[in-house]
N, C-alpha and C positions, 0 to 999 in steps of 0.2 A: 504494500500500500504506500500509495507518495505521502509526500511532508505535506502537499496541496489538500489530500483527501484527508489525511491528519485531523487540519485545521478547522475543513466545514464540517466533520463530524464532532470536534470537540466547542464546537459555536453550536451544539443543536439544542443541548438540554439549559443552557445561560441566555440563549435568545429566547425557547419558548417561554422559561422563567419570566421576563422582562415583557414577553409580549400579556401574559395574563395581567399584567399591571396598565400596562398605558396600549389596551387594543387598539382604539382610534389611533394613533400615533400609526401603529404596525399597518393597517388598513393602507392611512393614508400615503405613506411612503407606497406598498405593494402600488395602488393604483396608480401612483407617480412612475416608477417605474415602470411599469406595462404598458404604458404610455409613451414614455421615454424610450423604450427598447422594441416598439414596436415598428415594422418596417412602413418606410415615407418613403423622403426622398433619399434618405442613408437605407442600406438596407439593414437589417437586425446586427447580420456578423458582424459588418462595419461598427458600429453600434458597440458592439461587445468589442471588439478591438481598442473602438477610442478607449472604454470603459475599461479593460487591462491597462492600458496605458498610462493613464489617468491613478488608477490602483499602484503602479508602481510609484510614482512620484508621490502619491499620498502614503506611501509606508502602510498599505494595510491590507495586511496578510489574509485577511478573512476574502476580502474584495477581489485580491487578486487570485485566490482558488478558485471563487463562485465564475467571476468573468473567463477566467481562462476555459474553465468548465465550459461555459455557454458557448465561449468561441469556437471552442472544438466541436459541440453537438451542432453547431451552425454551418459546420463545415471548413474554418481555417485550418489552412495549412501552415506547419511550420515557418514556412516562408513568409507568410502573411505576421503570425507571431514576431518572426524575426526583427520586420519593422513596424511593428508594433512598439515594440521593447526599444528598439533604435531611436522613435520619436520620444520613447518616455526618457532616455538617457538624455538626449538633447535637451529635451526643456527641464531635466532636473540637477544640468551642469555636471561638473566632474563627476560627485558622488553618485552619480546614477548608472556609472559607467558601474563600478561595482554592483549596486540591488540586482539586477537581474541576470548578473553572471555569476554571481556570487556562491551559488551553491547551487545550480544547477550541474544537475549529472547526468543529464538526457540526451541524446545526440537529437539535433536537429531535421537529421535527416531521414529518422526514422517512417520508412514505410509504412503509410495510414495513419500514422500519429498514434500508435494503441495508449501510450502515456500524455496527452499534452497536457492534463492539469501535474503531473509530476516535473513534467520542466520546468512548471514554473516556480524557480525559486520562493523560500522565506530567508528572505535575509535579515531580517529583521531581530534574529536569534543572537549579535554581534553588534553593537553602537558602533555605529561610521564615524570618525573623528574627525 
């Protein structure tokens, strides 16, 4: 099992927890999202790309499982991942070059992606100085 699948399994019983407290809250976010992630004029994957991307510069580990996840059942291909992760290092300067290299162990080239949420790094296990 990856570090990725790790994450959203151990976010499952601390989320539901939180949601029995502020359901509205939970509601309203879902709706947003579904919204947000539903295909326009970006299509979904895209969508889930910006949204890894996005997860990587925002340091968060839960976000970047969930999106990596999406992207892969949307159909990205590692190559698409690839600059995905390329845009988030760019807009999150030096230290970004690290987050998403960091502890990935997955070859990118992997035929059919059978891991893409295990590529994606947590690096977050490490403060970036």
């Amino acid at each position: 099992m990856g570090k990725a699948t790790e994450t959203l399994e151990a976010l499952q019983a601390p989320t539901r927890e939180l949601r029995t407290h502020i359901p509205s809250v939970f509601e309203a976010y879902g709706s947003m999202s579904k919204a947000a992630m539903s295909d326009g004029a970006l299509d979904a994957k895209t969508q889930e790309l910006i949204a890894l991307a996005i997860s990587v510069v925002r340091q968060c580990d839960g976000c970047m499982a969930s999106h990596a996840r999406m992207a892969a059942r949307r159909g990205a291909t590692a190559e698409e991942v690839a600059e995905a992760l390329g845009v988030a290092i760019m807009m999150s300067g030096g230290p970004g070059v690290c987050m998403p290299l960091g502890h990935s162990r997955t070859s990118w080239s992997s035929p059919g992606l059978p891991d893409l949420v295990g590529a994606i790094p947590l690096w977050r296990r490490a403060p970036i100085v």
